[in-house]
DSSP file (Angstrom, degrees, kcal/mol; ACC not computed):
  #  RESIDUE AA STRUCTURE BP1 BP2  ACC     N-H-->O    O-->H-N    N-H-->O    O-->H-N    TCO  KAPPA ALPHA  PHI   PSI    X-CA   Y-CA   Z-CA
    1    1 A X              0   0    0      0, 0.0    29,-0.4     0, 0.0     2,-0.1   0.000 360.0 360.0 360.0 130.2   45.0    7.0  -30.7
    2    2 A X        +     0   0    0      1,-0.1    29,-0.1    27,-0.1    54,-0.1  -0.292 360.0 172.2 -53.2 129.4   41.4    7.9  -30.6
    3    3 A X        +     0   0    0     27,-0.7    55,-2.3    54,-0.2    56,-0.9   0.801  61.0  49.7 -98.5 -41.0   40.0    7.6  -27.1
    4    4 A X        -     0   0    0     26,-0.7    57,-0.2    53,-0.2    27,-0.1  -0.352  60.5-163.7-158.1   2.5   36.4    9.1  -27.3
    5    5 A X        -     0   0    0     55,-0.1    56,-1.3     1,-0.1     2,-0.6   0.358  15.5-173.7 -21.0 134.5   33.8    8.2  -30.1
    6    6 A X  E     -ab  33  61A   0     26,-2.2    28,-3.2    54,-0.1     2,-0.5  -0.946   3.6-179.2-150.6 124.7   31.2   10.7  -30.1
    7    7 A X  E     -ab  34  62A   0     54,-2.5    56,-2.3    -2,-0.6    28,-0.2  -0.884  10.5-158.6-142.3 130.2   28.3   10.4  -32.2
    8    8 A X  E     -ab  35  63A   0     26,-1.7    28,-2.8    -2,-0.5    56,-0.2  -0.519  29.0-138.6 -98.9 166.2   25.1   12.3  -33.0
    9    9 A X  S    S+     0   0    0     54,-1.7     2,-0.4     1,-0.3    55,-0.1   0.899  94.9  15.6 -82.8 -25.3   21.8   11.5  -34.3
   10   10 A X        -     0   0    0     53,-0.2    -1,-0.3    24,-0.1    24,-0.0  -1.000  57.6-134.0-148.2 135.2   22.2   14.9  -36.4
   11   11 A X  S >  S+     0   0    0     -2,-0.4     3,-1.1    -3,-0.1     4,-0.4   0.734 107.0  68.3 -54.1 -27.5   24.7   17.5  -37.6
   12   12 A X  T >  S+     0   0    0      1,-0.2     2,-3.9     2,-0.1     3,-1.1   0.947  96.4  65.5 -56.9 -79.2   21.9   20.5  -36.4
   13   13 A X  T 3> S+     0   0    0      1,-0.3     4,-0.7     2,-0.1    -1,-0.2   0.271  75.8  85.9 -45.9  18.1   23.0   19.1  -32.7
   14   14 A X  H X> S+     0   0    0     -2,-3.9     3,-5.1    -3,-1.1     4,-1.7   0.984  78.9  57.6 -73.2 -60.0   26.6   20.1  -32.9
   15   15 A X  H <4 S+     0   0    0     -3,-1.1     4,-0.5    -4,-0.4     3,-0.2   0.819 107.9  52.0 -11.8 -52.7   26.2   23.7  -31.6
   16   16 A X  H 34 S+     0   0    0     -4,-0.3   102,-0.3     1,-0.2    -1,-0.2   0.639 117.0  42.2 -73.3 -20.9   24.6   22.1  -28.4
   17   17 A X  H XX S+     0   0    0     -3,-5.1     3,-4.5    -4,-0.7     4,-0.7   0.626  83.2  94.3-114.2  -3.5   27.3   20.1  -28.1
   18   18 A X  H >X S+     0   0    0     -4,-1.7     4,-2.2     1,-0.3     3,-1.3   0.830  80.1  59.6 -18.5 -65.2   30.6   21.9  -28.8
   19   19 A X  H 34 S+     0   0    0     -4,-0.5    -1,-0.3     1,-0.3     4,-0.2   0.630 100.0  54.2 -58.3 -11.9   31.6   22.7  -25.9
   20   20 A X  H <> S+     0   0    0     -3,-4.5     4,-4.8     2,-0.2     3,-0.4   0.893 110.2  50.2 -88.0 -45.6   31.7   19.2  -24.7
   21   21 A X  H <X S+     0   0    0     -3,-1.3     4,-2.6    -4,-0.7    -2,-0.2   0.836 115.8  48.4 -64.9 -40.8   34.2   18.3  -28.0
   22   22 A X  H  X S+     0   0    0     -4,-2.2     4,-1.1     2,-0.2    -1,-0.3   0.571 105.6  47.9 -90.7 -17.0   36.2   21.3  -26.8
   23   23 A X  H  > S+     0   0    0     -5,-0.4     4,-3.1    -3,-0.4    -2,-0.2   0.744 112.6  56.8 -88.7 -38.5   36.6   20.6  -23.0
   24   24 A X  H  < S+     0   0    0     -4,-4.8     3,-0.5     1,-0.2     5,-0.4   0.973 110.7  44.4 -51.6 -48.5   37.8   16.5  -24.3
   25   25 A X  H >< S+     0   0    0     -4,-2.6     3,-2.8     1,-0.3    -1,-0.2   0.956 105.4  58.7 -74.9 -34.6   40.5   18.2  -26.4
   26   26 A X  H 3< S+     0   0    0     -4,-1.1     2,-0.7     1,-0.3    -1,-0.3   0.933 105.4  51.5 -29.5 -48.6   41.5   20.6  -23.3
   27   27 A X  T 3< S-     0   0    0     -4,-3.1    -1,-0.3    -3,-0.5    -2,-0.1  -0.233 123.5-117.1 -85.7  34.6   42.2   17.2  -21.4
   28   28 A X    <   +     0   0    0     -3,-2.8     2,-0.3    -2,-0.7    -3,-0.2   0.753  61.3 165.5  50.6  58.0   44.4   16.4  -24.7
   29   29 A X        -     0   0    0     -5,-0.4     2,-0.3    -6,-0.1    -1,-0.1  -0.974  42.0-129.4-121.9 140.4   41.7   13.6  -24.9
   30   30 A X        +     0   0    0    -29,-0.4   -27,-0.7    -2,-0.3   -26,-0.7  -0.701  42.2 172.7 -92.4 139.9   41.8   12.1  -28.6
   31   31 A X        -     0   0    0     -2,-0.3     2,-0.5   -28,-0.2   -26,-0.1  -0.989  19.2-162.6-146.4 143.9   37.8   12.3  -29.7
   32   32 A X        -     0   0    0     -2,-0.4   -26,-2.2   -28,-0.1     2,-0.1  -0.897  10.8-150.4-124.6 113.0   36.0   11.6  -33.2
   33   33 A X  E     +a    6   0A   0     -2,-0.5     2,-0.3   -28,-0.2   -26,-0.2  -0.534  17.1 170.0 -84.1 146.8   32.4   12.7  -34.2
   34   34 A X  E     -a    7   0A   0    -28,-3.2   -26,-1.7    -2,-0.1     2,-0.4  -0.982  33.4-135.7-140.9-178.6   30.0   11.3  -36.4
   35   35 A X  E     +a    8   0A   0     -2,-0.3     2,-0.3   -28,-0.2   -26,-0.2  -0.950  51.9 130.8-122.0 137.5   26.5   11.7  -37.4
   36   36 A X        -     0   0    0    -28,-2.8     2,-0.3    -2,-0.4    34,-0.1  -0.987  34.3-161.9-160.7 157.4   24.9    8.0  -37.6
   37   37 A X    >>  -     0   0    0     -2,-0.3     4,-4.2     4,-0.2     3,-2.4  -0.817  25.2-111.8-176.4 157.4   21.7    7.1  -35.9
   38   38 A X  T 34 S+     0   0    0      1,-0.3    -1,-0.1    -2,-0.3     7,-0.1   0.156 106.0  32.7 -45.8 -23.8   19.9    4.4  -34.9
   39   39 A X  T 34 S+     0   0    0      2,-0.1    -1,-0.3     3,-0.1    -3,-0.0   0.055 119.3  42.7-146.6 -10.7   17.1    4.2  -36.9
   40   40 A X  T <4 S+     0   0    0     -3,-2.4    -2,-0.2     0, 0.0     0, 0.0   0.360 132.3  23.7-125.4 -26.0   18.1    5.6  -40.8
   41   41 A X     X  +     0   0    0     -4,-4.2     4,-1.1     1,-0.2    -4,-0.2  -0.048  60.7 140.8-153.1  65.1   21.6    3.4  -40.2
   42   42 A X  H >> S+     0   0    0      1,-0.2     4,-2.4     2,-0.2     3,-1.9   0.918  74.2  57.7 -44.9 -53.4   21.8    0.8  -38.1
   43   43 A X  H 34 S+     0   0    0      1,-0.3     4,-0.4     2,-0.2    -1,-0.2   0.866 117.5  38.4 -44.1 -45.1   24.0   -1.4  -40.3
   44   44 A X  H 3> S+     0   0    0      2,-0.2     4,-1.7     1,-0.2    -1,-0.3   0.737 105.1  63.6 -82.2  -5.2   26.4    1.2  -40.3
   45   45 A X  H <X S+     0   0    0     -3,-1.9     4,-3.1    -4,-1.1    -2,-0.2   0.912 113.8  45.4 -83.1 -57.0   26.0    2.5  -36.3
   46   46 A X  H  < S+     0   0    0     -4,-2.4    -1,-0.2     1,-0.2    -2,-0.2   0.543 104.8  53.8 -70.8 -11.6   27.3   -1.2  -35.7
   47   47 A X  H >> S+     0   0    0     -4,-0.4     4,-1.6    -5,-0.3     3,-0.8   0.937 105.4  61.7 -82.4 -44.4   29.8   -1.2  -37.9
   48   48 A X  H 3X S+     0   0    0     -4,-1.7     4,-2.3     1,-0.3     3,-0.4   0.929 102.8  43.8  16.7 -98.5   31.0    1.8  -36.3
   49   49 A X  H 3X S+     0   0    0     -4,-3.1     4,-1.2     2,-0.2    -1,-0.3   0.714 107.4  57.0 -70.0   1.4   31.6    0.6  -33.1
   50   50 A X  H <> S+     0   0    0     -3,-0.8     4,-1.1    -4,-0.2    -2,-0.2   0.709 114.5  44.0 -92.8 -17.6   33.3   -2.6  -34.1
   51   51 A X  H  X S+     0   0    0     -4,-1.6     4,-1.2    -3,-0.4    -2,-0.2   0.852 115.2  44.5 -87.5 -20.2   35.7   -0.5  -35.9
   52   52 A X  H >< S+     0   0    0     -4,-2.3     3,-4.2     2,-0.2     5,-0.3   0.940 110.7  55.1 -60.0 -96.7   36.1    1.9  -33.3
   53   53 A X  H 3< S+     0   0    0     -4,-1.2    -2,-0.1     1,-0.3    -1,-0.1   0.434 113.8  42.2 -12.0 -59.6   36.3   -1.0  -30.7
   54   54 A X  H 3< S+     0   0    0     -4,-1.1    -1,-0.3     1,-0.2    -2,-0.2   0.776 111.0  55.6 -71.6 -29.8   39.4   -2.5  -32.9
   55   55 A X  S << S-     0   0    0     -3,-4.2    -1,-0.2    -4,-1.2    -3,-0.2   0.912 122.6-106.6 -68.6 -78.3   41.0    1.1  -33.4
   56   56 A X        +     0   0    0      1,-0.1    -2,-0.2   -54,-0.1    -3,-0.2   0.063  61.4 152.8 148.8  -2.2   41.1    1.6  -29.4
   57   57 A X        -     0   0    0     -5,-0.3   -53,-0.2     1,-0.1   -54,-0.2  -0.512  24.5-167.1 -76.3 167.6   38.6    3.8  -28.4
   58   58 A X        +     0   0    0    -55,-2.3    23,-0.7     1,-0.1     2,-0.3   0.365  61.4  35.5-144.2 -26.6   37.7    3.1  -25.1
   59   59 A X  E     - c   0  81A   0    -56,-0.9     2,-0.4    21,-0.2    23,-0.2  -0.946  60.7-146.1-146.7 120.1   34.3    5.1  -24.3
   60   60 A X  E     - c   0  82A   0     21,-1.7    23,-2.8    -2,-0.3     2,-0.2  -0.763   6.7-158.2 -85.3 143.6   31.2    6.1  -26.7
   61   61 A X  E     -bc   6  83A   0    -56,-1.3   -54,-2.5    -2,-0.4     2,-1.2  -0.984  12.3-162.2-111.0 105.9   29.5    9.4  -26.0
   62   62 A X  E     +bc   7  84A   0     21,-2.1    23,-2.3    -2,-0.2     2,-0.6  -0.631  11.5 176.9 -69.4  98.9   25.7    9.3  -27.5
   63   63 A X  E     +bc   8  85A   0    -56,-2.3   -54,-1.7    -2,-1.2     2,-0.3  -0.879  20.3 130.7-118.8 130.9   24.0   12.6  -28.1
   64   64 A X  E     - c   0  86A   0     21,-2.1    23,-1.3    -2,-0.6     2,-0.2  -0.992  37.9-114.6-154.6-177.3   20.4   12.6  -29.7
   65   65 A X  E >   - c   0  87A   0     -2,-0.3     3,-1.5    21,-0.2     4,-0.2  -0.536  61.4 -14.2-121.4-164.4   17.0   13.7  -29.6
   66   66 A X  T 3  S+     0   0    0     21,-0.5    34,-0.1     1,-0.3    21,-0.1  -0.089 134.5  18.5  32.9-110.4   13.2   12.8  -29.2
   67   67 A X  T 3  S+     0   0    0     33,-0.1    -1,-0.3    32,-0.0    -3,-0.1   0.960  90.0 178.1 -26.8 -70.6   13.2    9.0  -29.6
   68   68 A X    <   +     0   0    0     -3,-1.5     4,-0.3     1,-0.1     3,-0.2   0.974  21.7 151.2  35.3  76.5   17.0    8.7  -28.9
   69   69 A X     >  +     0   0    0     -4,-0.2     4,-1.0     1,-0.1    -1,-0.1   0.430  41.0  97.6 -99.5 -20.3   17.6    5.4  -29.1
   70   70 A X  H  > S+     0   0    0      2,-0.2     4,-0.9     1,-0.2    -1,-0.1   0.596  82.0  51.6 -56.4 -21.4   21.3    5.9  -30.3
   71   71 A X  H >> S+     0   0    0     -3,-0.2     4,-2.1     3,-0.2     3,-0.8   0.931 110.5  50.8 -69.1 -59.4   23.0    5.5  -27.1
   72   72 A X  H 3> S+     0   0    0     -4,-0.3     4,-1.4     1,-0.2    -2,-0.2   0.786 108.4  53.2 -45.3 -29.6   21.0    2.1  -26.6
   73   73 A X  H 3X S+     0   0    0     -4,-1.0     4,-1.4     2,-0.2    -1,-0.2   0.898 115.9  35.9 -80.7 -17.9   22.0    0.9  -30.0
   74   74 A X  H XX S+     0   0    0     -4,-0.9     4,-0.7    -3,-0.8     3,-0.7   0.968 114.1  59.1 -80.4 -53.6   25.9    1.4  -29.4
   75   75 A X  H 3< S+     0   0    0     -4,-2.1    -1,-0.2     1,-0.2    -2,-0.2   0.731 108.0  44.6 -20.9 -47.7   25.3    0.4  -26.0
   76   76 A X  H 3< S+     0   0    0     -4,-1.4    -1,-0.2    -5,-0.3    -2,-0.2   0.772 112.1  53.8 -76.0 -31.3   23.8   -3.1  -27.4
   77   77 A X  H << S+     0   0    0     -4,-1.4     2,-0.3    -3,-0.7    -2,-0.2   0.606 106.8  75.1 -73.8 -13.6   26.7   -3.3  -29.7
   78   78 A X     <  -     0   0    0     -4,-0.7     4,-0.1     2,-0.1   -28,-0.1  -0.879  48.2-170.2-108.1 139.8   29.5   -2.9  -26.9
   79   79 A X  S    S+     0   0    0     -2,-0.3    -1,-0.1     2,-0.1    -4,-0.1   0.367  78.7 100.1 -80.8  -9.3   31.6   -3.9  -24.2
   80   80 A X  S    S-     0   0    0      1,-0.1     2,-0.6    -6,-0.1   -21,-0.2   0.168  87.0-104.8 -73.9 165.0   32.6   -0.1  -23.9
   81   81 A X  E     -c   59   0A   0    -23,-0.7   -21,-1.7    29,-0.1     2,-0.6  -0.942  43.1-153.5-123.0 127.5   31.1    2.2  -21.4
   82   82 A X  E     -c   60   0A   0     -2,-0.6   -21,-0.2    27,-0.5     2,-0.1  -0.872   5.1-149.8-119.6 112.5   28.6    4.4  -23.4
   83   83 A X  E     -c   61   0A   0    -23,-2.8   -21,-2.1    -2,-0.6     2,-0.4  -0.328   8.1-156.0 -56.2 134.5   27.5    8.0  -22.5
   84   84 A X  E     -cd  62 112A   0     27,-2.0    29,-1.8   -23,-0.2     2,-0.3  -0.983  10.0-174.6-114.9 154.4   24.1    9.1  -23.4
   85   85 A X  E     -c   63   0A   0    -23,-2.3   -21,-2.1    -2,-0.4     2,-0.2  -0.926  17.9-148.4-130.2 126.5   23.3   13.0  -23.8
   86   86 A X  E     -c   64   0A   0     -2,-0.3    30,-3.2   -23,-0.2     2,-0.5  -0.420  20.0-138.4 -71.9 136.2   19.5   13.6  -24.5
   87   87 A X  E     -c   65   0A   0    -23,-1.3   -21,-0.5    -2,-0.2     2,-0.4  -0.929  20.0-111.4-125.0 152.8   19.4   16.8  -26.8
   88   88 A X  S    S+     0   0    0     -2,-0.5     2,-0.2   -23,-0.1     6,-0.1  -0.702  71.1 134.1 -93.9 119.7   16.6   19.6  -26.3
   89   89 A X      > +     0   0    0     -2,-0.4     5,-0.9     1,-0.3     3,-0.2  -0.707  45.7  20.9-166.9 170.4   14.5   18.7  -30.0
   90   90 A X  T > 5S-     0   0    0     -2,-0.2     3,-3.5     3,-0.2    -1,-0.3   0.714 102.0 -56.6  59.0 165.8   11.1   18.4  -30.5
   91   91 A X  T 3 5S+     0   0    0      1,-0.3    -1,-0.2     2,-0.1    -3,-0.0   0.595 126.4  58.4 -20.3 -33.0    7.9   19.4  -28.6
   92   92 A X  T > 5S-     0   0    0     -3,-0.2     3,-0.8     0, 0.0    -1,-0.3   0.391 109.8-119.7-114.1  -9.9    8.7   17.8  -25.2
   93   93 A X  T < 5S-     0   0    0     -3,-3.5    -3,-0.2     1,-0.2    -2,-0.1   0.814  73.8 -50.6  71.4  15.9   12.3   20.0  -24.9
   94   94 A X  T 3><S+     0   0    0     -5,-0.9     4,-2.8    -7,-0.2    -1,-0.2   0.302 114.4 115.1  98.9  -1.0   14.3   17.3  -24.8
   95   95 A X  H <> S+     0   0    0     -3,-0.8     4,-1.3     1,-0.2    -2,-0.1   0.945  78.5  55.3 -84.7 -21.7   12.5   15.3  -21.9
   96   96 A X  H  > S+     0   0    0      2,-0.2     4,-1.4     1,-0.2    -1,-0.2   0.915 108.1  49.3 -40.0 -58.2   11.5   12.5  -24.2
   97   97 A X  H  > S+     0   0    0    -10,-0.3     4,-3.8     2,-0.2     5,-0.3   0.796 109.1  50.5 -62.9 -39.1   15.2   12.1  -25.1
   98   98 A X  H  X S+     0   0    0     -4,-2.8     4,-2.6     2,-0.2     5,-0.2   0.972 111.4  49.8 -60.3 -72.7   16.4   12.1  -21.6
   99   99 A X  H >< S+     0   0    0     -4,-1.3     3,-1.7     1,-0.2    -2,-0.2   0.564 118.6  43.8 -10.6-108.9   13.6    9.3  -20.7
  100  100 A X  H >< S+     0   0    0     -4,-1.4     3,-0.6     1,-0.3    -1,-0.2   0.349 116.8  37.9  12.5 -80.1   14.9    7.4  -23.7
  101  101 A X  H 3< S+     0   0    0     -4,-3.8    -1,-0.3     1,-0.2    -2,-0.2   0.911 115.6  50.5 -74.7 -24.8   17.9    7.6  -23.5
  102  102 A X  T << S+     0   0    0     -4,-2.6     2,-0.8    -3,-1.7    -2,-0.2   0.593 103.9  77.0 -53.8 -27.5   18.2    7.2  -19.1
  103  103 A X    <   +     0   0    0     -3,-0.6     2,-0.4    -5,-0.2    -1,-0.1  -0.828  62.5 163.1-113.6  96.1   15.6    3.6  -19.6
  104  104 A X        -     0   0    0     -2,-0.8     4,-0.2     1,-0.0     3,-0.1  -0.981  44.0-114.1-118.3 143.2   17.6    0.9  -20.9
  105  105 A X    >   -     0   0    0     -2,-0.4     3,-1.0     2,-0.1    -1,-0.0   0.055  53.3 -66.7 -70.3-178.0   16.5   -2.1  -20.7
  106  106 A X  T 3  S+     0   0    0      1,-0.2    -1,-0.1     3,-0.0     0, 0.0  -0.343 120.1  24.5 -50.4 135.2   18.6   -5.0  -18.1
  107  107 A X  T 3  S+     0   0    0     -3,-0.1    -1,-0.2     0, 0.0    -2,-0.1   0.751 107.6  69.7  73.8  43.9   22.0   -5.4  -19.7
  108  108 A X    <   -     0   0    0     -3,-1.0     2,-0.2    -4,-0.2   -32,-0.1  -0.253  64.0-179.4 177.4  93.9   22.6   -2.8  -21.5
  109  109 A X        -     0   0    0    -34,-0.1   -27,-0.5    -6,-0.0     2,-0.3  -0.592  11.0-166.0 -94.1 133.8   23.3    0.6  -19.3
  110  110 A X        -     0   0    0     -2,-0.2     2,-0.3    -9,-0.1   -27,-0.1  -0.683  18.3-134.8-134.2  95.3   24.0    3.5  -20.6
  111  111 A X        -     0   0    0     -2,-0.3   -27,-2.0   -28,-0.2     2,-0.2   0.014  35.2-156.2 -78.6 112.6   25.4    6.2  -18.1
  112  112 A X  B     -d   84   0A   0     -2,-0.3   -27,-0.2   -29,-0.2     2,-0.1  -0.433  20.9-159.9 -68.6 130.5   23.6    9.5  -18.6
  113  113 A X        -     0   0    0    -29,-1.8   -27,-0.2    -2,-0.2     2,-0.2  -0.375  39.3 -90.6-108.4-155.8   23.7   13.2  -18.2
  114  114 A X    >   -     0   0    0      1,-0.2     3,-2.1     3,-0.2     6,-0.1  -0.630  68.0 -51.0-109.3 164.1   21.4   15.5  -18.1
  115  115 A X  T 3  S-     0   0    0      1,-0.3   -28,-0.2    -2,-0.2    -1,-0.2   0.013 123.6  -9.4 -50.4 136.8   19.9   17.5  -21.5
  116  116 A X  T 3  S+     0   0    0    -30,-3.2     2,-0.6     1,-0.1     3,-0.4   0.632  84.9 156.5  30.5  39.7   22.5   18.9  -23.3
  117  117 A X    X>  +     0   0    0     -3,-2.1     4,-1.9   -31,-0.3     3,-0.9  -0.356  11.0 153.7 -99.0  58.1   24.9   18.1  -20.9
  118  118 A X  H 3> S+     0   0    0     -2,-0.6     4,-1.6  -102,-0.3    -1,-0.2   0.886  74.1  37.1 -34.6 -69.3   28.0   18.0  -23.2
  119  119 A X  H 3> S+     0   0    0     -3,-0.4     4,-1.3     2,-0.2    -1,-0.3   0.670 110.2  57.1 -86.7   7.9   30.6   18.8  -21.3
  120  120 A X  H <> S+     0   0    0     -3,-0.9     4,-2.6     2,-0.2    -2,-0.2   0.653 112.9  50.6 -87.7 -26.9   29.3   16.8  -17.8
  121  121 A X  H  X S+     0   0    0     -4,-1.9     4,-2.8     3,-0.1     5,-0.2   0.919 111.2  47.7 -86.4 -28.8   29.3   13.5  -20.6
  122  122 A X  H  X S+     0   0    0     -4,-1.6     4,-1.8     2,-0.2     5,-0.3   0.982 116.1  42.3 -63.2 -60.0   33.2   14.7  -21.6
  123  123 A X  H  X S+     0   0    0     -4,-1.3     4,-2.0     1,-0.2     5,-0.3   0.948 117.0  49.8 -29.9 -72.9   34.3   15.0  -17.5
  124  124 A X  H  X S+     0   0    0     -4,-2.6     4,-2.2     1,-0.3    -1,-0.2   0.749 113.7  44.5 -29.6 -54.8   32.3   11.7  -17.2
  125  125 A X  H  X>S+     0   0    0     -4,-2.8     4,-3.0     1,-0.3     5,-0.6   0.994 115.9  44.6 -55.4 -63.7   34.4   10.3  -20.3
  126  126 A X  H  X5S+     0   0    0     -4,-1.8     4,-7.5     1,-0.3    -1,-0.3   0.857 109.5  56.0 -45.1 -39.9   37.8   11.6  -19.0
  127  127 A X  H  X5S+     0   0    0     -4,-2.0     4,-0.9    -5,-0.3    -1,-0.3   0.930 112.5  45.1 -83.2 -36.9   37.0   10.3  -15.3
  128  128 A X  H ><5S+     0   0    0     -4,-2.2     3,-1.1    -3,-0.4     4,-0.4   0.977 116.2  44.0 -68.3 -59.1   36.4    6.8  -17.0
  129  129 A X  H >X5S+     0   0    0     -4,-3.0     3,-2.9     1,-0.2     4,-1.2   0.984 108.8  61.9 -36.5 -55.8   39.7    7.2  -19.1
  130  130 A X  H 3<<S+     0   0    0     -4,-7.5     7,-0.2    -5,-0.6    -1,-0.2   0.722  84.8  73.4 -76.0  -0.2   41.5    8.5  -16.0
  131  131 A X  T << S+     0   0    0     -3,-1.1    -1,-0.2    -4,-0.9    -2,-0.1   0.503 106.4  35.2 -93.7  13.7   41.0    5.4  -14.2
  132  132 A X  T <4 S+     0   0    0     -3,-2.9     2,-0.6    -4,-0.4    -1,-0.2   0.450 120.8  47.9-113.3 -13.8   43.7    3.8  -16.4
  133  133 A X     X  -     0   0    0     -4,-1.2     4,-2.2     1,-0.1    -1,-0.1  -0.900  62.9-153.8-138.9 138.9   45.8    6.5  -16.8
  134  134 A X  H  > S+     0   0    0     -2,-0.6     4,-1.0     2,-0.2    -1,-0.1   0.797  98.1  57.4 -71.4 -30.1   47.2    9.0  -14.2
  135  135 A X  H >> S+     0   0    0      2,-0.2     3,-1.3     3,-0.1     4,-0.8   0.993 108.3  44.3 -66.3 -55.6   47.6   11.8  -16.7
  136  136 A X  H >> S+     0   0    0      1,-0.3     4,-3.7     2,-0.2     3,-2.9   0.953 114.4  51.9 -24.1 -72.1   43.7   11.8  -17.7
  137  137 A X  H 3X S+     0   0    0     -4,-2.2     4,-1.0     1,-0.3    -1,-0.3   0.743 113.2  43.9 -56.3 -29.1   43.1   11.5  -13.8
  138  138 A X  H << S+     0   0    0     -3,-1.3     4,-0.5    -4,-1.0    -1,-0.3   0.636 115.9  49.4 -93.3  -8.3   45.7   15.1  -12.9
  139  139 A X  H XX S+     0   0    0     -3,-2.9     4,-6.8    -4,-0.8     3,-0.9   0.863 105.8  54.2 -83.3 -25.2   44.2   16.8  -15.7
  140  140 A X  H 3X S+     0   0    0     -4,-3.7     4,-2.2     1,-0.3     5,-0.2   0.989 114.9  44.6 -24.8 -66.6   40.6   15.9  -14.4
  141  141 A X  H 3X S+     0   0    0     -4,-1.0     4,-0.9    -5,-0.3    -1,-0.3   0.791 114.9  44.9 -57.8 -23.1   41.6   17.5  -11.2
  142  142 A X  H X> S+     0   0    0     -3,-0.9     3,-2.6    -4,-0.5     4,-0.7   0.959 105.3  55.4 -90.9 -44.9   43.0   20.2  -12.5
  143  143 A X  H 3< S+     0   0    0     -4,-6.8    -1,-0.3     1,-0.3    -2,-0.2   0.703 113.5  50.5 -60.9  -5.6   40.6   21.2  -15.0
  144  144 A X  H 3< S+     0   0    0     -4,-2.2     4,-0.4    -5,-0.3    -1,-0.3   0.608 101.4  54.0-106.1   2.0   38.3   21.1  -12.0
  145  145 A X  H X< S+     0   0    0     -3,-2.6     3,-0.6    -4,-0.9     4,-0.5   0.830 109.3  54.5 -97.7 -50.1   40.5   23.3   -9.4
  146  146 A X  T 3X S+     0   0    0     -4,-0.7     4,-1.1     1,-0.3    -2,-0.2   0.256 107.9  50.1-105.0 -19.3   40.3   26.0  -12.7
  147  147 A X  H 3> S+     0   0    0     -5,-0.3     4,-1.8    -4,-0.2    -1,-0.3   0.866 114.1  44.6 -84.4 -32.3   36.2   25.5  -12.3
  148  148 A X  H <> S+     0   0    0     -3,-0.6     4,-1.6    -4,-0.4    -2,-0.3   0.839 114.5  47.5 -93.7 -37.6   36.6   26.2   -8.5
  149  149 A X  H  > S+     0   0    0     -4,-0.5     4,-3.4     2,-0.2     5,-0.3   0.950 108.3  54.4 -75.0 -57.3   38.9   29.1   -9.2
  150  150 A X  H  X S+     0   0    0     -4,-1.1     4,-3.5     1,-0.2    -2,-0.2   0.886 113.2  43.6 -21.4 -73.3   36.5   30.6  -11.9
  151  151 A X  H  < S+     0   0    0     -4,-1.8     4,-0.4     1,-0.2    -1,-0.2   0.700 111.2  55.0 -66.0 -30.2   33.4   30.5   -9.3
  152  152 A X  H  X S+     0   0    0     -4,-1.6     4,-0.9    -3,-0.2    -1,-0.2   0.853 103.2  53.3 -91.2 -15.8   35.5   31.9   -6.7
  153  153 A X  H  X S+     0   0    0     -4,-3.4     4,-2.7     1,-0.2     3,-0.5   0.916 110.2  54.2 -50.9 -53.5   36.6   35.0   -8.8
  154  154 A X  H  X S+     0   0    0     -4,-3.5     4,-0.6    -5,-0.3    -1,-0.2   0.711 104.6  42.4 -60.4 -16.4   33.2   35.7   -9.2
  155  155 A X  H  4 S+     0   0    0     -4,-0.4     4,-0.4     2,-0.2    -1,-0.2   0.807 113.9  58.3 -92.9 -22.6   31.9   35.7   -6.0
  156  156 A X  H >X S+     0   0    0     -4,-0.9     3,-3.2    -3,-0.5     4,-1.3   0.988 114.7  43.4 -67.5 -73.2   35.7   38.2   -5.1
  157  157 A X  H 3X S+     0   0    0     -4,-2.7     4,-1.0     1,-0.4     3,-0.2   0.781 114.1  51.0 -72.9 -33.8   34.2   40.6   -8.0
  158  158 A X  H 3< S+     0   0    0     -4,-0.6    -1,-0.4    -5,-0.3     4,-0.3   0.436 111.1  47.7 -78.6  -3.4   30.5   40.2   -6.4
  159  159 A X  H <4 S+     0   0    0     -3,-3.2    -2,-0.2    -4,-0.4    -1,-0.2   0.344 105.4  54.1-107.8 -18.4   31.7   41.1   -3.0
  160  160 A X  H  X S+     0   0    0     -4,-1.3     4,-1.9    -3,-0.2     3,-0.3   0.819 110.5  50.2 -92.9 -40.0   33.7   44.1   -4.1
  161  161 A X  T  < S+     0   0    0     -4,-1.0    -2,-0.2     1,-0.2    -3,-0.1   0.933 113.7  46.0 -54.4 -60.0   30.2   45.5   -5.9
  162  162 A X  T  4 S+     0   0    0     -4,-0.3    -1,-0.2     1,-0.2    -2,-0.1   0.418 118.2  41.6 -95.0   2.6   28.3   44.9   -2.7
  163  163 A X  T  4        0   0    0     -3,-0.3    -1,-0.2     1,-0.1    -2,-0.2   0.778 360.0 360.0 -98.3 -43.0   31.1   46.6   -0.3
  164  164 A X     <        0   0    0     -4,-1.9    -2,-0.2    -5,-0.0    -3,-0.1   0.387 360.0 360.0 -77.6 360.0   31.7   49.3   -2.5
């Protein structure tokens, strides 16, 4: 069962976001993209999440740029806990999109990460998933004892340069 909706305002933002798509399925987290956006398809951005809702997924992930208003509209369509990721487009580098997407108005929250922060909105997802399920919640941990391991190899291999 799909867990994970993940939808962008555009197919160009995939690149930016890969890695986020690729950390869910490490955490064996079931995830679906689409490209929809707020403003060229509403009708269908809401149809979207009322079929998602009814399949099971459980968390939207939002990524867009400049305006980015796509988190807000799935956010207005849902009972679901919806990520936004602001993507680096346009003039401003992506701060527009962060604004955007970071100011929703009362009663309708959309919990944010920072520009192009793909895999921090996949953790995020996973940490919301794991607090129904106990597998979600030991791979969390684990995939984050393998971040800790990572950083501390590198500093072993930066300490051996500076001895040596």
């Amino acid at each position: 069962m799909t867990q994970v909706a993940w939808l962008m305002g555009s197919d160009s933002d995939y690149p930016k976001l890969e890695k986020g798509f690729v950390t869910l399925k490490e955490l064996g987290i079931a995830v679906i993209g689409r490209v929809l956006s707020a403003h060229r398809t509403p009708a269908q951005t809401q149809e979207f999440v009322k079929q998602s809702e009814a399949g099971g997924v459980k968390v939207f992930i939002c990524a867009a740029g400049m305006a980015a208003h796509l988190a807000g509209a799935v956010a207005a369509h849902s009972s679901r806990p919806v990520i936004g990721i602001p993507v680096d487009s346009g003039a401003l580098k992506g701060l527009d999109a962060l604004l955007s997407t970071a100011q929703m108005p009362p009663g309708v929250p959309v919990a944010t990460v920072g520009i192009d922060g793909s895999v921090n909105a996949a953790i995020l997802a996973a940490q919301i998933l794991g607090t129904g399920d106990e597998g979600i919640a030991k791979k969390v941990i684990d995939w984050r004892a393998a971040q800790t391991a990572k950083v501390l190899e590198k500093d072993k291999r930066l300490q051996e340069k500076l001895s040596g």
